[in-house]
N, C-alpha and C positions, 0 to 999 in steps of 0.2 A: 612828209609823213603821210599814210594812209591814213583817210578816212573812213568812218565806221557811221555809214547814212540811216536815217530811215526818216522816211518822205511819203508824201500823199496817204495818211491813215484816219480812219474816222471807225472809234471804237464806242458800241453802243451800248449800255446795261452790263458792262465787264465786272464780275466780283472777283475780287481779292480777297479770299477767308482766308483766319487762321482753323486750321482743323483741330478739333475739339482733342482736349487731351495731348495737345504735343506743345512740347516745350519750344520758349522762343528762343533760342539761343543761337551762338557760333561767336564770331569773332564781329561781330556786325551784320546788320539786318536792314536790307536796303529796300525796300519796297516801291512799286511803281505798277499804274497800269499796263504802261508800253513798255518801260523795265527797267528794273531794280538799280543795277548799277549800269551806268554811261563813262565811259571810256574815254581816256586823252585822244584828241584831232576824233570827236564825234560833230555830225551835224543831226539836228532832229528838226523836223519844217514841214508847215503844211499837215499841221496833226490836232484831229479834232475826238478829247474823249469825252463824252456824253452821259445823264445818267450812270452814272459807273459809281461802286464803292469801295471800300479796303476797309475791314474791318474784323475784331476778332467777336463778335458776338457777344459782348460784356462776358466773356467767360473771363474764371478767378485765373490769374497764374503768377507768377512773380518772372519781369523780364531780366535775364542773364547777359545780358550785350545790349549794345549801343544800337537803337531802332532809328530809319532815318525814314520815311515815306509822303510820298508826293503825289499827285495826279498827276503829272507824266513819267516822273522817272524818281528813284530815291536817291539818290548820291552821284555827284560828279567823282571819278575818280581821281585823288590827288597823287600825281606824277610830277611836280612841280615845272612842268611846262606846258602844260595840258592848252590848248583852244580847244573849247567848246562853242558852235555857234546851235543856236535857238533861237526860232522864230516861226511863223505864223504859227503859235499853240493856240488851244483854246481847253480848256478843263473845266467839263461840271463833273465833279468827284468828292464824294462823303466820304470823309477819314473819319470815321468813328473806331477809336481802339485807347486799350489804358483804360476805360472805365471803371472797371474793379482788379487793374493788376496793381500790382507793386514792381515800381521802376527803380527803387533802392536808389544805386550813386550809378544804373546806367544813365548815357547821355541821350536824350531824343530830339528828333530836328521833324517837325513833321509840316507840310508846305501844301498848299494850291497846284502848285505846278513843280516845285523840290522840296525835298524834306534836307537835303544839306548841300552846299557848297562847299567842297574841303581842296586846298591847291595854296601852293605858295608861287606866285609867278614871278616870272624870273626876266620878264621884258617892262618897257612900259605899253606894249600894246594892250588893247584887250583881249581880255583870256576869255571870258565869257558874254555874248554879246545876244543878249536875249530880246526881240522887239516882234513887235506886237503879237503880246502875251493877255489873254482874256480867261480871265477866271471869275469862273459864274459860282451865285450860293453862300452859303456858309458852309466852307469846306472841312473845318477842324472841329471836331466834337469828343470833344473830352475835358475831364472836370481834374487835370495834372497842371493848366496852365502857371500855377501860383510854386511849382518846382522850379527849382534855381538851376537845373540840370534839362529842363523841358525847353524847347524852342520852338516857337509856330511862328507861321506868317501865313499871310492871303498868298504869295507867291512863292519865297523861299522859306524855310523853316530857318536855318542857321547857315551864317558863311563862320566858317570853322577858323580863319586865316584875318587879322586882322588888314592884312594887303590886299585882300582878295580888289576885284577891280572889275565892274560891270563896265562897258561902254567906258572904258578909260580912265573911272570916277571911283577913287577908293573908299570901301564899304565900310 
């Protein structure tokens, strides 16, 4: 399979806004500095994002789909064969979002470096082999953590897949 690279980046002060007055919606909402959704057989390395944030401005809205967002990229895409390799990141990125929305019964995944993991793998290789991974700060800032539909982490927000398999090591 082809690979879908991107290598050697170093992104400084990047804002990710939601624009005031528009609805978050679709089928899914992948958010990322370097980008949104990442693709089966991607590699991402040698990538450094800085001061950087994502954020909707504490504006009111109610979210219509499933929000995933990360400091480097928001969702792997699940293909159920998918390699992804990831390595030398580094992420200082402020997610601030959700503060005064309403997330109802969508699902959120929001991360350091992913906001989801989703992929049922179909080897016992590993699927996703992420190393050294440095995430600076307190990356997640928002007061949804105590929703049962909410998922954050310093690194990944949610692996969607209870198979899912870092480094060979089921999640």
């Amino acid at each position: 399979a082809d690979y879908a690279v991107i290598t050697n980046l170093i992104v400084d002060g990047a804002v990710v806004e939601k624009k005031a007055g528009c609805a978050m919606s679709g089928s899914g909402l992948n958010i990322g500095v370097v980008c949104g959704e990442i693709p089966a057989y991607s590699e991402l390395s040698n990538i450094i994002v800085r001061n950087s944030q994502i954020t909707d401005n504490g504006e009111t809205y109610t979210l219509a789909a499933a929000l995933r967002a990360g400091g480097i990229g928001g969702n792997i895409q699940n293909t159920g064969k998918c390699e992804v390799r990831l390595y030398n990141l580094a992420a200082d990125t402020q997610i601030s979002l959700l503060k005064n929305a309403a997330t109802g019964s969508c699902e959120v995944g929001l991360g350091g470096m992913l906001g989801r993991a989703d992929y049922t793998p179909n080897t016992t290789a590993p699927h996703i082999a992420p190393t050294n991974i440095i995430i600076h700060g307190n990356a997640i800032d928002t007061d949804k953590k105590n929703n049962s539909k909410f998922h954050f982490g310093p690194v990944v927000g949610m692996f969607a897949n209870n198979n899912a398999k870092i480094n060979g090591e089921v999640c």
